[in-house]
N, C-alpha and C positions, 0 to 999 in steps of 0.2 A: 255879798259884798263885791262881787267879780263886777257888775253893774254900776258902783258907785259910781258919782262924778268926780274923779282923779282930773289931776289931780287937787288933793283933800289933805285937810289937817285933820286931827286928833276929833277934834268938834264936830266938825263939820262930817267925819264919820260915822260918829257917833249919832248925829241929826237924822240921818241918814237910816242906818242900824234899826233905829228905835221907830224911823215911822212907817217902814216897810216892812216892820213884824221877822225882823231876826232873830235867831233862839236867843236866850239868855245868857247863853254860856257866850255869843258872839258881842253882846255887848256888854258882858262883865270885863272878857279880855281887852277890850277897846278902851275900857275905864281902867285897867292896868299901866295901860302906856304912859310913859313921863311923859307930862304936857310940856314940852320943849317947843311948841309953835311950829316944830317940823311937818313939812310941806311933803307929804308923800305920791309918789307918782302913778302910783301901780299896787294893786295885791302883791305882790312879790316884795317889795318892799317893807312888809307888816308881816309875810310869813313865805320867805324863803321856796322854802319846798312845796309852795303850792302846784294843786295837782294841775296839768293841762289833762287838753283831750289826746295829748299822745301818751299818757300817762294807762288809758285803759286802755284797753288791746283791742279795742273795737271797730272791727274792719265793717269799714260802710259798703264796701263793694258787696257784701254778703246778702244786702237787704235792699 
């Protein structure tokens, strides 16, 4: 979903989700969402705590 074309509605995630072969579990919870027409900007916006790349400790200098 980090790829989507943001920003995206609910639908239009969803569109998305489903023709790029996402797990199931990722388009169960996208069919969770109150379909309120919201205009989402970003992954962050749909889940907070998502992880970045400074999230893993993965020093590129290493390699």
């Amino acid at each position: 979903m980090e790829d989507a074309p943001w920003p995206a509605t609910k639908d239009e995630l969803l569109d998305y989700a489903m023709r790029t072969g996402a797990p199931l579990e990722v388009i169960e919870n996208l069919q969770e969402i109150e379909d309120d027409e919201e205009i989402y900007e970003s992954i962050e916006d749909l889940w907070p705590d998502y992880p970045t790349k400074e999230d893993f400790f993965f020093d590129e200098e290493e390699y």
